[in-house]
C-alpha positions as CSV (number, residue, x, y, z in Angstrom):
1,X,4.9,-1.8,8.8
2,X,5.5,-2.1,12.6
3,X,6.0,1.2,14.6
4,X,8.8,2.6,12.3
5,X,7.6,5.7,11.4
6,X,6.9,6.2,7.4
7,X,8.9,9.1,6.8
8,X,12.0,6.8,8.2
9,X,10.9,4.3,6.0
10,X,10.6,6.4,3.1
11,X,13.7,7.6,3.5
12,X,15.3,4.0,3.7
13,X,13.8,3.2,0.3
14,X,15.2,6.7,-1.0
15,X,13.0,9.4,-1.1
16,X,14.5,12.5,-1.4
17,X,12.3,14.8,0.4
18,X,11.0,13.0,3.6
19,X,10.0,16.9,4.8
20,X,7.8,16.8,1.7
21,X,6.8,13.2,2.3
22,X,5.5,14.2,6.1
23,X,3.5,17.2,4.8
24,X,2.2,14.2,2.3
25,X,1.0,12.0,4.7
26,X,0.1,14.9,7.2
27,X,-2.9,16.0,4.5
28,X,-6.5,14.8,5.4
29,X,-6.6,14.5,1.5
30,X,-4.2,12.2,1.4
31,X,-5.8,10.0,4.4
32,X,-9.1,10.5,2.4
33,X,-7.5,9.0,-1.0
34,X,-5.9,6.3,0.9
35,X,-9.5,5.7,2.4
36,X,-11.1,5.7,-1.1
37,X,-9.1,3.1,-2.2
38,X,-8.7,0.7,0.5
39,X,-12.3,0.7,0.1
40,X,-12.4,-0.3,-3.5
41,X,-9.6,-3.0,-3.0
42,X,-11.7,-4.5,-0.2
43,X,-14.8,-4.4,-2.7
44,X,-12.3,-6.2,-5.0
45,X,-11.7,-8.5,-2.4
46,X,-7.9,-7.1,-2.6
47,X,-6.3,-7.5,0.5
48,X,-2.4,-6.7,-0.9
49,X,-0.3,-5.4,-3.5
50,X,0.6,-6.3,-6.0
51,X,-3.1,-7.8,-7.0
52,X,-3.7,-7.6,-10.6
53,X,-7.5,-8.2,-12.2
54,X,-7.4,-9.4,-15.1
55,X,-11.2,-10.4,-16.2
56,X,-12.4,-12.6,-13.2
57,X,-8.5,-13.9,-12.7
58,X,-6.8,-12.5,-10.1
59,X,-3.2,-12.8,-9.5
60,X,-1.6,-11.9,-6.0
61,X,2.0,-10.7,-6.5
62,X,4.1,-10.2,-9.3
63,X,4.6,-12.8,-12.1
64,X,6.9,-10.9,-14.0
65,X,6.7,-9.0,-16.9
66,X,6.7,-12.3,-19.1
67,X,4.0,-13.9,-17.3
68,X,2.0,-11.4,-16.8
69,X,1.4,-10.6,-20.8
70,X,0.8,-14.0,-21.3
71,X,-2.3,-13.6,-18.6
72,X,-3.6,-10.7,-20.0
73,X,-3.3,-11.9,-23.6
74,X,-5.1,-14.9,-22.6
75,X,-7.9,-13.6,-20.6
76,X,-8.4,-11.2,-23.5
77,X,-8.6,-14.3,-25.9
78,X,-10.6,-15.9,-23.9
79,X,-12.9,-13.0,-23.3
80,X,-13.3,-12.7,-27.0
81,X,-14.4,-16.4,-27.0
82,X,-17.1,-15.3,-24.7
83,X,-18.1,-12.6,-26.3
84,X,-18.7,-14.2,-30.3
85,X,-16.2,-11.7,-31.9
């Protein structure tokens, strides 16, 4: 995101209370839950959002709301496939 800090680009996209936002981002627990799952995207081998797993497909960025239920309905016909059932 460049140097711009995030409570100028928060309020950009809108947020309504950036002085709630700063105490947000000022919390180690919030640091610590942004830890927890930058650690499980990089275990997914997720590098961006959006990344959507569906099965062992994985789809960088958003297909749209069309596409994207014909994915999952697939994978999940193909998973029963797999599976016998």
């Amino acid at each position: 995101m460049g140097r711009k800090p995030w409570s100028e680009l928060a309020k950009g996209v809108g947020v309504p209370d950036t002085r709630g936002f700063r105490a947000c981002m000022a919390d180690p627990a919030t640091l610590a839950a942004i830890e927890r799952d930058m650690a499980a995207g990089r275990k997914l081998r997720v590098d961006g959002t959006p990344t959507f797993l569906i099965n062992d497909l994985k789809v960088v960025g958003y297909p749209g709301p069309g596409a994207l239920r014909t994915l999952v309905e697939s994978e999940f016909r193909n998973s029963q496939r797999r599976s016998g059932s």
